[in-house]
Each structure stands twice: as C-alpha cells, then as structure tokens.
C-alpha positions in Angstrom: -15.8 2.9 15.1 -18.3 4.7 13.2 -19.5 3.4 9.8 -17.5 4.4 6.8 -14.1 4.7 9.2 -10.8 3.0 9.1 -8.4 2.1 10.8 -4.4 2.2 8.9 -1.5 0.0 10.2 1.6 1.2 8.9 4.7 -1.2 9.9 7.9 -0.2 9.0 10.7 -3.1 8.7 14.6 -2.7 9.0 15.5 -4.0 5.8 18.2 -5.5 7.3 17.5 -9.0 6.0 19.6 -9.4 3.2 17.1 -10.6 0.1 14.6 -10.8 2.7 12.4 -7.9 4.2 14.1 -8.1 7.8 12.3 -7.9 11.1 10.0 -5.3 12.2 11.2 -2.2 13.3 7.7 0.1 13.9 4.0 -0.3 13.8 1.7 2.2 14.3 -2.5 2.4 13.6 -4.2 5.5 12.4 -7.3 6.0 13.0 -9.1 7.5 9.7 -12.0 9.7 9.2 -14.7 8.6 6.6 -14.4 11.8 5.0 -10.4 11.7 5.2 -10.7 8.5 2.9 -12.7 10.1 0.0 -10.1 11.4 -1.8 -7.7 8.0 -0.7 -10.5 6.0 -2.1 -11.3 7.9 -5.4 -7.4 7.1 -6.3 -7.8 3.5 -5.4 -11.2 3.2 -7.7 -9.4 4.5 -10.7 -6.2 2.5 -10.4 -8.5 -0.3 -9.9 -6.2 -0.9 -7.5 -8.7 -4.3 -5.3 -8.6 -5.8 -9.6 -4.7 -6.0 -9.9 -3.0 -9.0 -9.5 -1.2 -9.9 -6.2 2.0 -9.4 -7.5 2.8 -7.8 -11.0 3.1 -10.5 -14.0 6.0 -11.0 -15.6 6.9 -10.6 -19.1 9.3 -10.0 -21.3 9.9 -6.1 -20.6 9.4 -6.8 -17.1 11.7 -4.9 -14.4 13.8 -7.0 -12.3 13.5 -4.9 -8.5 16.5 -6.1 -6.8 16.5 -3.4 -4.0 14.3 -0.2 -3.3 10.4 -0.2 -1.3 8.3 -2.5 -1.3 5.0 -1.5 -1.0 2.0 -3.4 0.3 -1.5 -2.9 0.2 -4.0 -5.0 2.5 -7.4 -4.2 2.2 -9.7 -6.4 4.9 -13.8 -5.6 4.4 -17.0 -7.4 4.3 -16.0 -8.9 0.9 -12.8 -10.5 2.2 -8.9 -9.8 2.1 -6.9 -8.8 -0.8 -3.2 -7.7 -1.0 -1.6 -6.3 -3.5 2.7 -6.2 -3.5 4.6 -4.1 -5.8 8.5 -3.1 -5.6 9.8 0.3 -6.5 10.7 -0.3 -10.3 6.8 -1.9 -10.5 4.7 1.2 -9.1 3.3 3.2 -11.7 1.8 6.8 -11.1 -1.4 5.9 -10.0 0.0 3.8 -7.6 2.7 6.5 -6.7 -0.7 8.6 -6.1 -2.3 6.2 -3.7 0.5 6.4 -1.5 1.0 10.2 -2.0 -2.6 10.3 -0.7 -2.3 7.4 1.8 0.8 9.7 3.8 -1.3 12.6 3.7 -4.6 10.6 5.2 -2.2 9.3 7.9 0.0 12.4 8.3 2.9 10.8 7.8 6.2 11.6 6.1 7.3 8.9 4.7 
C-alpha cells in the first residue's frame, strides 16, 4: 500500500444481544486513497477527535444511551492504537461530520 493510504474495516453487528452489541453480522475493508482521506482527516484534526477520551465522562448533565448506534473509532499508526466509543445521544456535530465524511470516503450508505 502506497504511503499516505488506508485501509477502512467497517463491521456491522446484529444488535441482537440484548444490552450487549450482539455477534457480527458483516465486515468489509475499503481500501482508501490518500487523497480520499484529506477531507476525512481535516474533520478528525478539528474535532480533535485521537485527544478525546475513550469513552465520554460522565457528569451530571450527562445522557444516559440506553439504545441507538454505537459508533467506534480505531485508529492504528506508527504512534500506536487509540479508540474512541461514543453512543448516539453522545455524538456531537463534529463527530456526526466524521462519519458523514467517513460513508462518503468508503461509499457506503449507512
């Protein structure tokens, strides 16, 4: 793979666990462009999105997500492994954008 390139895994699970995530139901890998990722990347530089927190804190005016997506984001580069988990009722725009953008970079729908 040439320098600057990517490869995205997107797995899809059945939900069908209950209050668990269920078992996995599809997994496909994209391979990605470096120039496909600029505009992908630029949204994940201003969220700041490798900074955040595995999982949100909570406080007092936190939301309680008790069903909806849960999205995940895995980064893996020369600097290590970071993932970053936030349900539905925990996304805020600009990480609504980064998946808006991530769909669009993978072609996918949903």
């Amino acid at each position: 793979m040439p320098h600057g390139d990517a490869t995205v895994v997107v797995s899809q699970l059945d939900g069908a666990g209950g209050y668990a995530p269920g078992k996995l139901r599809d997994q496909a890998e994209h391979a990605v462009a470096a120039g496909d990722l600029r505009p992908l990347g630029k949204l994940i530089r201003e969220a700041s999105l490798w900074q955040l927190p595995t999982d949100k804190p909570a406080g007092p005016d936190s939301d309680i997500c008790t069903d909806g997506i849960e999205y995940v984001f895995e980064h893996r580069g020369p600097d290590g492994y970071r993932l970053i988990q936030r349900g539905t009722c925990e996304m805020d725009e600009s990480l609504y954008a980064i998946v808006h953008a991530w769909r669009g970079v993978t072609n996918l729908a949903s």
